[in-house]
LUMKOLLUM-575470 format. One record per residue (C-alpha): x, y, z; residue in one letter. Coordinates in steps of 0.2 Angstrom, whole numbers, padded with zeros to 4 digits, always signed. Layout:
# residues N
XYZA;...
END
This chain:
# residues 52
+0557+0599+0519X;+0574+0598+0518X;+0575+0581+0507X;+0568+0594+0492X;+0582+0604+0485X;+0591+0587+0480X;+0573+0576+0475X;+0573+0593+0464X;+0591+0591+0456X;+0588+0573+0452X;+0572+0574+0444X;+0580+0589+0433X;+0595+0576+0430X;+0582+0566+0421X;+0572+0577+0414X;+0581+0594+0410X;+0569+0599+0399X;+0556+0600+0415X;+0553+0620+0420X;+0553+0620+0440X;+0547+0636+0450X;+0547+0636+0468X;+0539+0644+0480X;+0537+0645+0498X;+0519+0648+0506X;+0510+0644+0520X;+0500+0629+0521X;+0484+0635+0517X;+0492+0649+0504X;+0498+0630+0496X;+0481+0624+0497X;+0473+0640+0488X;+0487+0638+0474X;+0482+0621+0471X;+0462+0626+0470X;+0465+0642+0460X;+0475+0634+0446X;+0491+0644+0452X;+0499+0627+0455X;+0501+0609+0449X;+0509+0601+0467X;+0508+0606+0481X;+0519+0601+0498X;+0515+0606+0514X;+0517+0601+0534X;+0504+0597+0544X;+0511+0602+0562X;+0499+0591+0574X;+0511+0596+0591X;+0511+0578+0594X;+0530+0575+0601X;+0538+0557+0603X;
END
């Protein structure tokens, strides 16, 4: 997800008073987050092997 770190920047551009903490997990780790309440978004890769 290499679009994130400047999606990130502008958002805080508009919004500085927004409090971001990232974290990297795996998909499923992402998943338990969201169902716990550990997390309010959640992004993730579905890798299907599917190649063009």
């Amino acid at each position: 997800m290499h679009y994130l770190p400047r999606a990130v920047s502008q958002f805080l551009t508009y919004y500085p008073q927004t409090d971001i903490d990232i974290e990297e997990h795996t998909g499923i780790g992402v998943v338990q987050g969201l169902l716990q309440g550990d997390a309010d978004v959640g992004f993730f890769q579905l890798d299907t092997g599917f190649r063009n």
